[in-house]
MIDOSE-1310 file (N, C-alpha, C; in nm, 2 decimals, decimal comma, always signed):
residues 194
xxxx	+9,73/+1,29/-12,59/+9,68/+1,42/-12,63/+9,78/+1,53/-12,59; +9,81/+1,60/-12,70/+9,90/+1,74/-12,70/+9,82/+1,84/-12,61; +9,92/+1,91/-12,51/+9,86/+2,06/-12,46/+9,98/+2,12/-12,49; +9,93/+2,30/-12,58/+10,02/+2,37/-12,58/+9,98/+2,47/-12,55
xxxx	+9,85/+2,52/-12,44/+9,84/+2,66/-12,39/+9,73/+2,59/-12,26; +9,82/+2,71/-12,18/+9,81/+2,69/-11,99/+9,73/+2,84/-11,96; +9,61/+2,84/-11,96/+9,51/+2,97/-11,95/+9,50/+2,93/-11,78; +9,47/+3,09/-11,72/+9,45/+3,09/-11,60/+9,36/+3,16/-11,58
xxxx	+9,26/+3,18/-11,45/+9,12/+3,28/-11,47/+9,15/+3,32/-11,33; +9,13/+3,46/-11,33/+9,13/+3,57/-11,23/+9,05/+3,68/-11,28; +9,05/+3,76/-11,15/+8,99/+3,92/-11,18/+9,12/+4,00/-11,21; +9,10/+4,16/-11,32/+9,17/+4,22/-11,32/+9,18/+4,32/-11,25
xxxx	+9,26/+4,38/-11,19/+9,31/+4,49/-11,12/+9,36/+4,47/-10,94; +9,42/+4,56/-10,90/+9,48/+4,51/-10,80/+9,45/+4,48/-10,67; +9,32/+4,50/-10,63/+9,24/+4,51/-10,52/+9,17/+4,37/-10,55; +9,18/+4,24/-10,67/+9,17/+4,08/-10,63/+9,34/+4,04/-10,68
xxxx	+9,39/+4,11/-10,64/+9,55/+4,02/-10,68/+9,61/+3,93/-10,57; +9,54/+3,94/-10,44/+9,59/+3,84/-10,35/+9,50/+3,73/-10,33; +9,33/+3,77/-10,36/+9,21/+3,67/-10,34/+9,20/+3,57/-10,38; +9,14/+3,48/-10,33/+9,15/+3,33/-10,34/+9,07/+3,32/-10,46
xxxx	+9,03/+3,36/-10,53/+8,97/+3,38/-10,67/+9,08/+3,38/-10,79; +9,20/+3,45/-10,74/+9,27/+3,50/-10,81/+9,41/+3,35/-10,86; +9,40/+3,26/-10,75/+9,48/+3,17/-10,77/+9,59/+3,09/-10,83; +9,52/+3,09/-10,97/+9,52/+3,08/-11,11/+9,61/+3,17/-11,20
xxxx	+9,60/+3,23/-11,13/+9,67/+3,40/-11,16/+9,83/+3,40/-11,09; +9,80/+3,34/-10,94/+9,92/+3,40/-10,86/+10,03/+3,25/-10,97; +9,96/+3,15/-10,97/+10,04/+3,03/-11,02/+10,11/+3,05/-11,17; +10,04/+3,13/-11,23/+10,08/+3,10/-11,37/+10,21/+3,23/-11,36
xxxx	+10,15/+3,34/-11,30/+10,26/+3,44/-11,29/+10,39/+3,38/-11,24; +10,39/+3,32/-11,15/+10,48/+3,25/-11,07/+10,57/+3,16/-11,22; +10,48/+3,11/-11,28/+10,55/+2,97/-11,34/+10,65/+3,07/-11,51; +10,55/+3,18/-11,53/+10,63/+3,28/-11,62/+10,75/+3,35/-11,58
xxxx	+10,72/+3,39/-11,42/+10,85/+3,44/-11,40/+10,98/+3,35/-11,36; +10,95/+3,24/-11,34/+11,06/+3,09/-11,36/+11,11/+3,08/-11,44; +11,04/+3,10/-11,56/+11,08/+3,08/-11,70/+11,08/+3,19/-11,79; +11,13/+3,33/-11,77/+11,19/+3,41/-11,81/+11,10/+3,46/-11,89
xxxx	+10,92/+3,45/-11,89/+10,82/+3,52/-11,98/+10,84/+3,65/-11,94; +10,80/+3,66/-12,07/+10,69/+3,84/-12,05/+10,56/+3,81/-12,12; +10,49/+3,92/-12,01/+10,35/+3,93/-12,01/+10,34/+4,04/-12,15; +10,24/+3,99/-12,27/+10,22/+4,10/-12,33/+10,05/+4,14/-12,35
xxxx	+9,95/+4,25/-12,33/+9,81/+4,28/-12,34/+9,79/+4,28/-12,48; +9,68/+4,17/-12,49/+9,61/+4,19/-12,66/+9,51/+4,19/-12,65; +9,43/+4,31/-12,71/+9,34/+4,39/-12,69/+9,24/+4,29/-12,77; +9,27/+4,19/-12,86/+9,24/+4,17/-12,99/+9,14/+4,01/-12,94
xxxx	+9,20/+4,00/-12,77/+9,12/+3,86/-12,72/+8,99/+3,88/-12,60; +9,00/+3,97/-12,49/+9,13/+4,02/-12,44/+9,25/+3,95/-12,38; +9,34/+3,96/-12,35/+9,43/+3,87/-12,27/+9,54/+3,92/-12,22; +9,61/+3,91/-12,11/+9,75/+3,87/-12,14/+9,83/+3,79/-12,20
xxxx	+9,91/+3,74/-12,23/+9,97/+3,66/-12,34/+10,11/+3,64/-12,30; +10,16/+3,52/-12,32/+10,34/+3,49/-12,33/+10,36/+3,36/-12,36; +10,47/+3,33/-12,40/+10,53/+3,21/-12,41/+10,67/+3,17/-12,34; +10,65/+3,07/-12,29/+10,72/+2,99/-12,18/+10,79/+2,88/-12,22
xxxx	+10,83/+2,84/-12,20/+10,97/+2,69/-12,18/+10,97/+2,68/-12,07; +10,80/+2,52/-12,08/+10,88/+2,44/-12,01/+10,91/+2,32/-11,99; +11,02/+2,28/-11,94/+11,12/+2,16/-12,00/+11,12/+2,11/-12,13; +11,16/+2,23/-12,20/+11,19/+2,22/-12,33/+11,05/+2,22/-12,43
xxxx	+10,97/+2,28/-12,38/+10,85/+2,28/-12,45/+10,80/+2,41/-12,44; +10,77/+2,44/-12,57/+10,68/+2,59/-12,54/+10,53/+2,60/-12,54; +10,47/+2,67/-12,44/+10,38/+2,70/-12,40/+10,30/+2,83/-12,40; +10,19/+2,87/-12,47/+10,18/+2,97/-12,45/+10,03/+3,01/-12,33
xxxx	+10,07/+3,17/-12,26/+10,06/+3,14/-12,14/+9,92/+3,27/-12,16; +9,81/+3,25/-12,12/+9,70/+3,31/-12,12/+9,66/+3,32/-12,01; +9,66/+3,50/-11,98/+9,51/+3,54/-11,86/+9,41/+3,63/-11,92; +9,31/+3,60/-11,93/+9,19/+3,68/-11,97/+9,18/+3,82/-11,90
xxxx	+9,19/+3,93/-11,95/+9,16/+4,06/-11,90/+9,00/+4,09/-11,82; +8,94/+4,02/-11,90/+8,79/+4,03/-11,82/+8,79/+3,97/-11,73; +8,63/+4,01/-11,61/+8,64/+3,98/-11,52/+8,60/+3,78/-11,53; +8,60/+3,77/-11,39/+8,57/+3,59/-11,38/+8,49/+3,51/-11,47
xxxx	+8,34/+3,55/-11,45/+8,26/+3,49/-11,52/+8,24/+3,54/-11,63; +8,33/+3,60/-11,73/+8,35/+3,64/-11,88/+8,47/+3,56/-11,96; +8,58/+3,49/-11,86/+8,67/+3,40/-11,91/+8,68/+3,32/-12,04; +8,58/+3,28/-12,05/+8,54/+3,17/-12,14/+8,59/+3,25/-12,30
xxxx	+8,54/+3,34/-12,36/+8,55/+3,40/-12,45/+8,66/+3,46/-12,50; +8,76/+3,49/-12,40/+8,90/+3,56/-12,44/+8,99/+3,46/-12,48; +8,98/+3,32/-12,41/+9,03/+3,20/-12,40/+9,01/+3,14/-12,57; +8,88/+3,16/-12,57/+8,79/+3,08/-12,69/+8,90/+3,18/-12,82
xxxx	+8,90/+3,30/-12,77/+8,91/+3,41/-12,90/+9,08/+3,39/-12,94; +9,14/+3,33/-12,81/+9,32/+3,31/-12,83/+9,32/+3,16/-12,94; +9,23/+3,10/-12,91/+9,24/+2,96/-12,94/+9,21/+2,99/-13,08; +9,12/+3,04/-13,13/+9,07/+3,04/-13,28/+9,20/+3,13/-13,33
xxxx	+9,27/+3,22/-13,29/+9,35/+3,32/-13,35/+9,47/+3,21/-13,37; +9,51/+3,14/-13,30/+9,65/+3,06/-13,26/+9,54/+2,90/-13,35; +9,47/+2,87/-13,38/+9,43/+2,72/-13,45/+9,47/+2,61/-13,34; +9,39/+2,67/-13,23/+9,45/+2,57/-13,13/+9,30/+2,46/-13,10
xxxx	+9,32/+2,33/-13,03/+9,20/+2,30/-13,05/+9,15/+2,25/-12,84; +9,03/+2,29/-12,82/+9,00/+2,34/-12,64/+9,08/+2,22/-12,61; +9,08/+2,04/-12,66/+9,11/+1,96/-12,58/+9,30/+2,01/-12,56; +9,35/+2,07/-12,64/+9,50/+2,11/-12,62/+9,48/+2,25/-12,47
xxxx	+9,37/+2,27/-12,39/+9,41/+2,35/-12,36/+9,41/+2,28/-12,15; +9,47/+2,34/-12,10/+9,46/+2,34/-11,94/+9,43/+2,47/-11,87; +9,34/+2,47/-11,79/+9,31/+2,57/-11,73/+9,33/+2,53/-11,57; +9,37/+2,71/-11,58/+9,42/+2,66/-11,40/+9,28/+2,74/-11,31
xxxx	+9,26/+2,74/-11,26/+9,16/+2,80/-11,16/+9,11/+2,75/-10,97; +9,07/+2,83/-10,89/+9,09/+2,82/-10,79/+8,91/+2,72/-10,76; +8,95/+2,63/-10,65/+8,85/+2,49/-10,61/+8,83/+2,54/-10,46; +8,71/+2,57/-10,43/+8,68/+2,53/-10,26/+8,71/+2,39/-10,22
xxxx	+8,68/+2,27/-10,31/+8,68/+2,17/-10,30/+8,82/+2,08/-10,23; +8,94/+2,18/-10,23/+9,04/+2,10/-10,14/+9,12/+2,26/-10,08; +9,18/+2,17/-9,97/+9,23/+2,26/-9,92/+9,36/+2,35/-9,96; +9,42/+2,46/-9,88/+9,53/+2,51/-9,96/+9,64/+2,42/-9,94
xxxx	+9,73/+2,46/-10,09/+9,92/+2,36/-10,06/+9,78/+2,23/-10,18; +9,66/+2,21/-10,20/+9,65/+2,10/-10,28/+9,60/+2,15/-10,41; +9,65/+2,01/-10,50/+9,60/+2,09/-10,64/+9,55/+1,95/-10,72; +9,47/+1,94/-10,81/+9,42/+1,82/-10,86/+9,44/+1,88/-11,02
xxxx	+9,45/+1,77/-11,13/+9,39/+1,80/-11,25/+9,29/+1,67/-11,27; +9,20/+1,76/-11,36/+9,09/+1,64/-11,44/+9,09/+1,72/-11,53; +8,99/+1,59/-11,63/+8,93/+1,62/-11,72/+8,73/+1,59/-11,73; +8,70/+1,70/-11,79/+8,59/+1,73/-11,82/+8,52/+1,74/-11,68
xxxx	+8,34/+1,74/-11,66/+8,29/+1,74/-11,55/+8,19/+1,87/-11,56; +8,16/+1,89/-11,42/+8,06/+2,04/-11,45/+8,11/+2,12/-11,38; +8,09/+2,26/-11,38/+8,14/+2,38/-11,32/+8,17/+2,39/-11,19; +8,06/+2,30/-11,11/+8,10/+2,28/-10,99/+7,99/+2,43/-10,87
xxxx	+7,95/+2,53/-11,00/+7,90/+2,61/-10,92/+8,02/+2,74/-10,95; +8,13/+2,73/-11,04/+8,22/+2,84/-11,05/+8,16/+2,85/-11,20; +8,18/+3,04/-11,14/+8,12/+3,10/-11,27/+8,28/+3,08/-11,39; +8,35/+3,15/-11,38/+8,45/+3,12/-11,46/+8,48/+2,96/-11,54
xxxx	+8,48/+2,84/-11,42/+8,45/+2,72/-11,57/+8,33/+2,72/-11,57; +8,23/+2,78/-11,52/+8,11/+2,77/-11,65/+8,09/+2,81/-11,78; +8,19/+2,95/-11,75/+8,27/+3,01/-11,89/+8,29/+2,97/-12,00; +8,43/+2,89/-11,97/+8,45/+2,83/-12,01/+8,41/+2,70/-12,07
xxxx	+8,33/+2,61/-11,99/+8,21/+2,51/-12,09/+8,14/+2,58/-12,18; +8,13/+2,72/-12,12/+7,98/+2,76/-12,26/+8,07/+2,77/-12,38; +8,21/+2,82/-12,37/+8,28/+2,83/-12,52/+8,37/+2,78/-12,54; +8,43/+2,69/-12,48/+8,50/+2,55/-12,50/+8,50/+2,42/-12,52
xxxx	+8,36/+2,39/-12,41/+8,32/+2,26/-12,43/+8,38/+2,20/-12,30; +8,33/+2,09/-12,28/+8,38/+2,04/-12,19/+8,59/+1,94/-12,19; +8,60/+1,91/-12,31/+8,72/+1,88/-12,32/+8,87/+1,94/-12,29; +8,85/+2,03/-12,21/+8,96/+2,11/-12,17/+9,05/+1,99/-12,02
xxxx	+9,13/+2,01/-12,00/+9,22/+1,98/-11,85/+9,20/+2,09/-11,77; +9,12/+2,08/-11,66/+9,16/+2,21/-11,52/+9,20/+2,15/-11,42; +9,29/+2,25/-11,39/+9,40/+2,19/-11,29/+9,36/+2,35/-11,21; +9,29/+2,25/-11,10/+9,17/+2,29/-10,96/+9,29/+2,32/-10,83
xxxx	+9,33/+2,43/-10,77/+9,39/+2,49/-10,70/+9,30/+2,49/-10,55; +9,35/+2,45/-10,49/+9,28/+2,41/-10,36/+9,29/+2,53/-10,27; +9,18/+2,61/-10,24/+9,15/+2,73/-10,17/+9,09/+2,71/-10,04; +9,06/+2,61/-10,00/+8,92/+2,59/-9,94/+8,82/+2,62/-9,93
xxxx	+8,71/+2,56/-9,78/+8,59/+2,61/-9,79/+8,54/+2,70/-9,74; +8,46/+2,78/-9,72/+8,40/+2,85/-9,64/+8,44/+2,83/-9,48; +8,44/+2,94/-9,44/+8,48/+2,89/-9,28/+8,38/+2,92/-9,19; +8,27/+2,95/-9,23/+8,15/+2,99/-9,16/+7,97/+2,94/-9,27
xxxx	+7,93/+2,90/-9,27/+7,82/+2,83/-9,32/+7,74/+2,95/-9,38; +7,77/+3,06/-9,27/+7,65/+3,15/-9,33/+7,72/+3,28/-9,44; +7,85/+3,25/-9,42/+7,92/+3,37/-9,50/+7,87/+3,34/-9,66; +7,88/+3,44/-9,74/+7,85/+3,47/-9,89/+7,96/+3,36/-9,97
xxxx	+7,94/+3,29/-10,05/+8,05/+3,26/-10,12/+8,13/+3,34/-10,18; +8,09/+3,44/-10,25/+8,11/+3,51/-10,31/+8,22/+3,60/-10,24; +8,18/+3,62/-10,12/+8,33/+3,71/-10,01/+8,39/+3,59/-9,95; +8,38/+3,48/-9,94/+8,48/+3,36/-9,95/+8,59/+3,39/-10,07
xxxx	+8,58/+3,36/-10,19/+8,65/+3,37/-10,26/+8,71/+3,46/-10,33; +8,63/+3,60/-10,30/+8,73/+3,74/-10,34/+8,76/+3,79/-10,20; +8,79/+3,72/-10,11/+8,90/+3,75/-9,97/+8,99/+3,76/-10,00; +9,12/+3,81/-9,92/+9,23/+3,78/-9,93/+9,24/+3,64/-9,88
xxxx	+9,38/+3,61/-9,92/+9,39/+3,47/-9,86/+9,47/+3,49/-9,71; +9,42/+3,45/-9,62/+9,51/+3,48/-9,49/+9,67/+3,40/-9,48; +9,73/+3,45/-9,42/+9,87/+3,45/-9,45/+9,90/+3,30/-9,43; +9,84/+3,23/-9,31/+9,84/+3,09/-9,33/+9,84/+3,02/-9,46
xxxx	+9,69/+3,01/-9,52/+9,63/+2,96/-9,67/+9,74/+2,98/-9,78; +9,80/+3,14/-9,77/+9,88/+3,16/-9,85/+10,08/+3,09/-9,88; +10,10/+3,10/-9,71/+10,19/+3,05/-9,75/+10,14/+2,88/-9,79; +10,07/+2,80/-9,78/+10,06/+2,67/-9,75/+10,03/+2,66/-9,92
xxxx	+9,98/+2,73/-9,95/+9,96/+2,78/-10,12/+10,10/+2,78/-10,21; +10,19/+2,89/-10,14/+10,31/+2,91/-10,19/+10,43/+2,82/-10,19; +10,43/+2,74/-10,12/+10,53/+2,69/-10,01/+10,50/+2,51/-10,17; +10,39/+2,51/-10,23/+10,38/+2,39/-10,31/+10,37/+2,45/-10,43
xxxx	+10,41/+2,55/-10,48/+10,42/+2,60/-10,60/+10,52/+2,56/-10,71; +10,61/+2,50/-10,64/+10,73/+2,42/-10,71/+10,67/+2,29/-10,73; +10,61/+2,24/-10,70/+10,54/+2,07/-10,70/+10,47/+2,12/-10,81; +10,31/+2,19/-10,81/+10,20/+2,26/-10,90/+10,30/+2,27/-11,02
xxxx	+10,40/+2,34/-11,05/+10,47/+2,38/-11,17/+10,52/+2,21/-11,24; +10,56/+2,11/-11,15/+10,64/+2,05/-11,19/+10,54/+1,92/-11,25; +10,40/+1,95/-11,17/+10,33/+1,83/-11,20/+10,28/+1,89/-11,39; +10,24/+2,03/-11,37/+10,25/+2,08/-11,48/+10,33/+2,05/-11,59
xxxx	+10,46/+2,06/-11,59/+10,52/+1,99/-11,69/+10,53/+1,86/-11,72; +10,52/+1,77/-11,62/+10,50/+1,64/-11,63/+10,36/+1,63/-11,75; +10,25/+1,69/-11,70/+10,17/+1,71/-11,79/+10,14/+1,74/-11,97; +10,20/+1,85/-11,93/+10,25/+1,90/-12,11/+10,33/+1,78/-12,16
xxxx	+10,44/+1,71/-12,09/+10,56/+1,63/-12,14/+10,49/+1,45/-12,16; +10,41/+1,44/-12,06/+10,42/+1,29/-12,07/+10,28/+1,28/-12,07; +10,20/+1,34/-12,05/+10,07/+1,37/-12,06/+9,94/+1,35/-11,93; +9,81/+1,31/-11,89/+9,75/+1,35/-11,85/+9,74/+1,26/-11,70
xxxx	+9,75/+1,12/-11,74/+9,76/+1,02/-11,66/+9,88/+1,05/-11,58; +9,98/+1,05/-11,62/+10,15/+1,04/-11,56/+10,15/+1,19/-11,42; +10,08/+1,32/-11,49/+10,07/+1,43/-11,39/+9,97/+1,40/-11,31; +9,85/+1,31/-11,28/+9,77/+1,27/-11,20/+9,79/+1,19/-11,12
xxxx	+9,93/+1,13/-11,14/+9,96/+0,99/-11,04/+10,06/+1,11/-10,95; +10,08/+1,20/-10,98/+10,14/+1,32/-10,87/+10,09/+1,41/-10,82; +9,97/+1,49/-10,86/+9,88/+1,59/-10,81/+9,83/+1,51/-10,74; +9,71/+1,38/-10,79/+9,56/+1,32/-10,69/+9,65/+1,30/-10,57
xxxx	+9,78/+1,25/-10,56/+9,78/+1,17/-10,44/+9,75/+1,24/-10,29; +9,70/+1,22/-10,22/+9,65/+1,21/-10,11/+9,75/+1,30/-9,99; +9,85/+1,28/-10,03/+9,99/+1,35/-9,98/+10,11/+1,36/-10,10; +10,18/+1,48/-10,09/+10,26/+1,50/-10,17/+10,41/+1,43/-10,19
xx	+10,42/+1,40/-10,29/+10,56/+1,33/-10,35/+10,68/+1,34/-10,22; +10,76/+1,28/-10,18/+10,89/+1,36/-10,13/+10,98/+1,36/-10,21
């Protein structure tokens, strides 16, 4: 299976640009500015928009302007404009489910409880790749999810986040290049590659 667009889900503006919501966002910015993108706004999805090389493959690179749980539709709206079809797409987004510095991809499954791939199942389907950014969990039982995940990330989580951003990119490409299996036998593992 071909992927040629890497969509990522965050909130817009600058007060969730560090939040563990935002994840998805700090990675794909990260993986554009490696690869000499520019971000362009199209009003017409909504989105940001660019195209990327990588390892010799182009990619083009989506963040939805709208907020979280609106994702699904700007994604949906790039894909019909470009004749792209959902199973070509990978979405990055942030997972309570593992901790920071981990990152998993799968395919298909249920939302898990996050509004954004709920989103996206309602106008994609379930055939997409998400490649699940490990945030962690709640650190207190009674806290809100909801201020869990539009926190900042504390400087620990963050660097431990940042510090595997070169692995995340690379399993990425492995992905695009050799496809779904081959980038799984280096994200799942349990401990990261040396």
């Amino acid at each position: 299976m071909p992927f040629s667009v890497l969509a990522a889900l965050g909130n817009p503006g600058l007060e969730y640009a560090h939040t563990r919501h935002n994840a998805g966002w700090i990675l794909i910015d990260e993986l554009a500015r490696r690869a000499g993108a520019s971000w362009t706004d199209e009003s017409r999805f909504p989105a940001s928009v660019a195209r990327a090389d990588l390892d010799g493959l182009q990619v083009h690179l989506v963040k939805p302007l709208t907020f979280m749980n609106l994702s699904g539709a700007p994604i949906a709206a790039f894909l019909r404009y470009r004749q792209v079809d959902p199973s070509e797409v990978v979405v990055l987004h942030d997972d309570i489910a593992f901790e920071p510095g981990q990152f998993r991809l799968s395919l298909g499954g249920s939302d898990a409880g996050h509004n954004g791939v709920a989103s996206c199942i309602s106008h994609l389907g379930e055939r997409f790749v998400r490649g699940r950014i490990g945030i962690g969990p709640k650190r207190h039982p009674a806290q809100d999810l909801a201020d869990h995940v539009l926190g900042r990330m504390p400087e620990a989580d963050l660097s431990a986040f940042t510090a595997r951003i070169p692995d995340f990119i690379q399993s990425l490409s492995v992905l695009f290049s050799r496809g779904l299996p081959a980038a799984q036998n280096i994200t799942n593992r349990k401990t990261p590659p040396s």
